[in-house]
N, C-alpha and C positions, 0 to 999 in steps of 0.2 A: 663320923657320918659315913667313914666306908663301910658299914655292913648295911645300910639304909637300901642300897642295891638289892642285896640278899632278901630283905622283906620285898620289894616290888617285884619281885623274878616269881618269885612264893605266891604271892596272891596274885600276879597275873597268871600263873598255868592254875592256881584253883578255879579262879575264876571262867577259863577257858574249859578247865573240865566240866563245873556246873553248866556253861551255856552250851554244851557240846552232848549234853545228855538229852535223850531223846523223851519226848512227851509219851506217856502210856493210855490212852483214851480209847472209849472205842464213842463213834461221834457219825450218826448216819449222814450219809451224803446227801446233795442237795434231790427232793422229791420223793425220798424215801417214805414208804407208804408202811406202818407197820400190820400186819398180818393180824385179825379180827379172832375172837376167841374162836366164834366158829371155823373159818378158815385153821387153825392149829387145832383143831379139835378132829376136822376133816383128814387132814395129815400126817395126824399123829397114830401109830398103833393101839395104844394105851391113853387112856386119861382116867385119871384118878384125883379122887377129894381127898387131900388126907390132912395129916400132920405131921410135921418131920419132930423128929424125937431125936434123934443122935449124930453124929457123925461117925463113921466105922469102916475102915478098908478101904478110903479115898472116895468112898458114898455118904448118902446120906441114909439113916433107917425112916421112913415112913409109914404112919399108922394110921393106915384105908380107912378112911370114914365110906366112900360109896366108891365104886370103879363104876366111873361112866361111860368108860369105852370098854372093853374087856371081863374079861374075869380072874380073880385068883386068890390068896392068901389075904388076911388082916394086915400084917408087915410086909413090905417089901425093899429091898435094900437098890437104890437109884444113886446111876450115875451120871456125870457130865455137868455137873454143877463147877462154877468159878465165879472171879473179879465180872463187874459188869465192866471197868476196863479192859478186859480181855473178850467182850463183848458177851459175856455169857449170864447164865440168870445162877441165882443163889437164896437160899429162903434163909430165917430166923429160928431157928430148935424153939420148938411150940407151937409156930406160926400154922394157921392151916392152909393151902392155898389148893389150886387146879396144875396138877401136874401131866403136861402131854410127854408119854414115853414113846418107846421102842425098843423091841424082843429082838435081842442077837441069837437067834434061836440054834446059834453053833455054840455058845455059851452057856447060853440060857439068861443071860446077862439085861437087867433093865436102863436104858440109859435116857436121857434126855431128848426131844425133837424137838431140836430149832428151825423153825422157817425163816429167819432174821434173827434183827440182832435182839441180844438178852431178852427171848422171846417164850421160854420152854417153862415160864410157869404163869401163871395169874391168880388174882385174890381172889380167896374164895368165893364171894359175893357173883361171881362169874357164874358158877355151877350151873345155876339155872339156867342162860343162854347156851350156856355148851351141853347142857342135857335137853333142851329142846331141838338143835341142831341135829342132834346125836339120836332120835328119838326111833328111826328108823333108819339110822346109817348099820351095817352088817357090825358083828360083834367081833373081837380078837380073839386068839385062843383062848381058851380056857385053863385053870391051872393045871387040872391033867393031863392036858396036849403040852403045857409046860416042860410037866414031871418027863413023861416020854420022850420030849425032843432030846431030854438031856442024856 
């Protein structure tokens, strides 16, 4: 029975390292108010219907059913997508949903706009509200003022 120590030493520091690992969540605080299509539609540079189709160079490729805020190309390749434990938003490859961006227009680069937490996209069924909001809000550039910035 003297190695019977040896197991109890072992599974108590396992044990200490699982309870010592930290929770990954992302988990709104108390009051937290999440941000309304229109409100991220307001905020956003870009909104677009689309469908994402692939993932490719840490994006995702999207194929624009309608740009409700903006204008520009059929595909457009968006970033800023993650884990919703990392508080962020992420779609399904086929899924169609309402994407609010933003033009790094030092890049040219499409990325996501969050106003909260894992807030930067919604189900398509949305579209109509954010295209009513959006009905006379000012447009973004266009894809030619795109092509130029770049």
């Amino acid at each position: 029975m003297p190695q019977m120590w040896h197991l109890r030493l072992i599974l108590s520091l396992v044990l200490s390292l699982v309870a010592s690992t930290p929770a990954h969540a992302c988990t709104p605080g108390p009051g937290y108010e999440p941000a309304t299509p229109e409100a991220k539609a307001r905020a956003a540079g870009l909104v677009i219907l689309g469908t994402a189709l692939s993932n490719i160079a840490g994006g995702k490729v999207i194929e624009v059913s309608k740009w409700l805020k903006g204008q520009g190309p059929r595909y457009v390749l968006i970033y800023g997508f993650g884990s919703s434990a990392a508080c962020l938003s992420d779609v399904a490859l086929g899924h169609q949903a309402v994407f609010y961006g933003k033009l790094d227009r030092a890049t040219g680069s499409i990325s996501l706009n969050y106003t909260g937490i894992h807030d930067a996209i919604d189900d398509a069924d949305r579209a109509a509200r954010v295209t009513a909001v959006l009905k006379f809000a000012p447009s973004a550039p266009s894809s030619a003022a795109i092509r130029e910035m770049r």
